[in-house]
N, C-alpha and C positions, 0 to 999 in steps of 0.2 A: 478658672482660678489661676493665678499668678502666683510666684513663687519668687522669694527673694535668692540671689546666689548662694548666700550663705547656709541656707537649708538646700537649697537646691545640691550644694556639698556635702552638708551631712546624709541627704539621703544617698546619694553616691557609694561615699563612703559605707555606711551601713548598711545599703540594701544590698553589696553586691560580696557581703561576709558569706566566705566557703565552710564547707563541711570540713571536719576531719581529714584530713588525706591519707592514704594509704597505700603504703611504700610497697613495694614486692620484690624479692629477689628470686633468681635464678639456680636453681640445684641441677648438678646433671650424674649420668652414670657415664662410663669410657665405653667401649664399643665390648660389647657383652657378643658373645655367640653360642647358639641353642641348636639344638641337634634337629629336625621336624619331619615326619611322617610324610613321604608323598605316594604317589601312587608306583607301583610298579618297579621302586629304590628303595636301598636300603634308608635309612634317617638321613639327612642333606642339612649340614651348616647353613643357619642364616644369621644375619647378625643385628643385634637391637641396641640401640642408642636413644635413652630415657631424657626425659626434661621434668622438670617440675616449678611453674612458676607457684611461687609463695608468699601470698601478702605476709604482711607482719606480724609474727604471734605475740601476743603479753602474755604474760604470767595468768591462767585461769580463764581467758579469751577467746573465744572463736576466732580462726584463722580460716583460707581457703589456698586450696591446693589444684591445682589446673595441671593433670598429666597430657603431657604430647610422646609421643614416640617415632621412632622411624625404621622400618625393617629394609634390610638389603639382601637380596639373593646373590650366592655367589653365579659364578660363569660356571664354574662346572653345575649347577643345579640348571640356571637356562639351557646348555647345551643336552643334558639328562631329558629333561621336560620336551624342549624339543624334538630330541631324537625319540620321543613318546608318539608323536604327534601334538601335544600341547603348546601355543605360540603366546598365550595370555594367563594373568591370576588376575582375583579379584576378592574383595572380602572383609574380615572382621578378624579382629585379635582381641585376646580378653587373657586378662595376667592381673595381680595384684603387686603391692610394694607394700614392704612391713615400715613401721613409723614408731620412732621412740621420743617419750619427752611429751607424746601428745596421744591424744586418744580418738574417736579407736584405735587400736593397734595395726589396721590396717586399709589402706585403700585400693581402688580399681583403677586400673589403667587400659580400658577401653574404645573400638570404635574400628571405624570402616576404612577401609583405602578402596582407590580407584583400580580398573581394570591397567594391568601394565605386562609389557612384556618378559617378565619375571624380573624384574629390577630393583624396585624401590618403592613401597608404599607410606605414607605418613600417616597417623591419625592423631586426633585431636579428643581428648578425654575427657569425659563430665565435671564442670568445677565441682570438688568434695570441700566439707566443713569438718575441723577436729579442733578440739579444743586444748589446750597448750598447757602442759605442766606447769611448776614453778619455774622460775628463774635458769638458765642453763638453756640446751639446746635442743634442738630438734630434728632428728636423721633420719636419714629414708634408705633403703634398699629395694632391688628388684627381687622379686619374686625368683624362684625355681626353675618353672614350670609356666609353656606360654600354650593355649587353646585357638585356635583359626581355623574361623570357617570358611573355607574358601570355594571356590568357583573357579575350574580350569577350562579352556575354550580350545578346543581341539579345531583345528585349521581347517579339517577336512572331515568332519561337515559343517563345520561351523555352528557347534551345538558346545554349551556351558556342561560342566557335568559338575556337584556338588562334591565336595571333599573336607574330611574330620580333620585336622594336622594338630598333631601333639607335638609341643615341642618342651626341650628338657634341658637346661642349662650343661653345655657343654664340660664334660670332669677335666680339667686344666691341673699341671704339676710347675708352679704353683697354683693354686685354684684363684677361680678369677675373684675380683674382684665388683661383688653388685651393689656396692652402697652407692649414694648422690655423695655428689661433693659440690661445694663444700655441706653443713652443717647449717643451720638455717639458727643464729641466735633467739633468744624465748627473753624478752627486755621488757 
């Protein structure tokens, strides 16, 4: 069957009508640092830097929330671990962020990193859904208190050994600062 141009245009035009779109912005925290449990040391600074991509809330809406994070060891904790015998980590972190303006009041900020020479691991957190207050905003903070499960790899024998690490939002005079920034509008 044959088709004149002129519908041949309307179908164009109307078959190729998008969905809804749906904007997202970007929240983050400043470089937060946590005290953490290692083997054989007393607590050892590491430092976390939060992300929060966030589709768009409406007023009474479902919105979604995608946490990324990134942990860093300082050098004096690699040179510690090393002088341990340990040359690698490996592992899972698991923390929460409190959320105002939308519910529930709180999310998880979750997920694994690769084996690294005590450096830097990234993970990438489960998309969450909350649903959005009235009109106004929507703010996030980090949590307290960070959990990882890690895995240290001792050079010699070249065996992983399991490890608990608690970590504990470092007391700062002034005290840090764990909210996102910016504020995530609720339109």
């Amino acid at each position: 069957m044959r088709i004149g141009p002129a519908i041949a245009a309307a179908l164009l035009v109307t078959g190729t009508a998008a969905g809804t779109a749906s904007a997202s912005s970007t929240t983050n925290t400043g470089m937060l640092t946590y005290n953490c449990t290692l083997p054989g040391v007393t607590p050892q600074p590491m430092t976390l830097t939060a992300q929060l991509d966030v589709t768009d809330p409406h007023p009474g809406q479902p919105f979604t929330v995608t946490p990324y994070a990134t942990v860093v060891y300082t050098a004096a904790v690699k040179s510690l671990m090393n002088a341990l015998g340990y040359d690698q980590v490996r592992g899972s972190l698991s923390t929460t962020f409190s959320v105002t303006g939308a519910t529930p009041p709180t999310g998880i900020l979750a997920g694994a990193f690769p084996a690294n020479p005590f450096t830097s691991g990234s993970v990438i957190g489960t998309p969450q859904t909350f649903t959005a207050g009235g009109p106004g905003y929507a703010g996030f903070a980090m949590g307290t208190g960070i959990s990882e499960s890690l895995e240290l790899h001792k050079k010699s024998p070249g065996t992983w050994t399991p490890w608990a690490s608690t970590c504990t939002l470092k007391v700062t005079s002034p005290a840090q600062n764990t909210a996102f920034s910016p504020s995530i509008p609720i339109t």
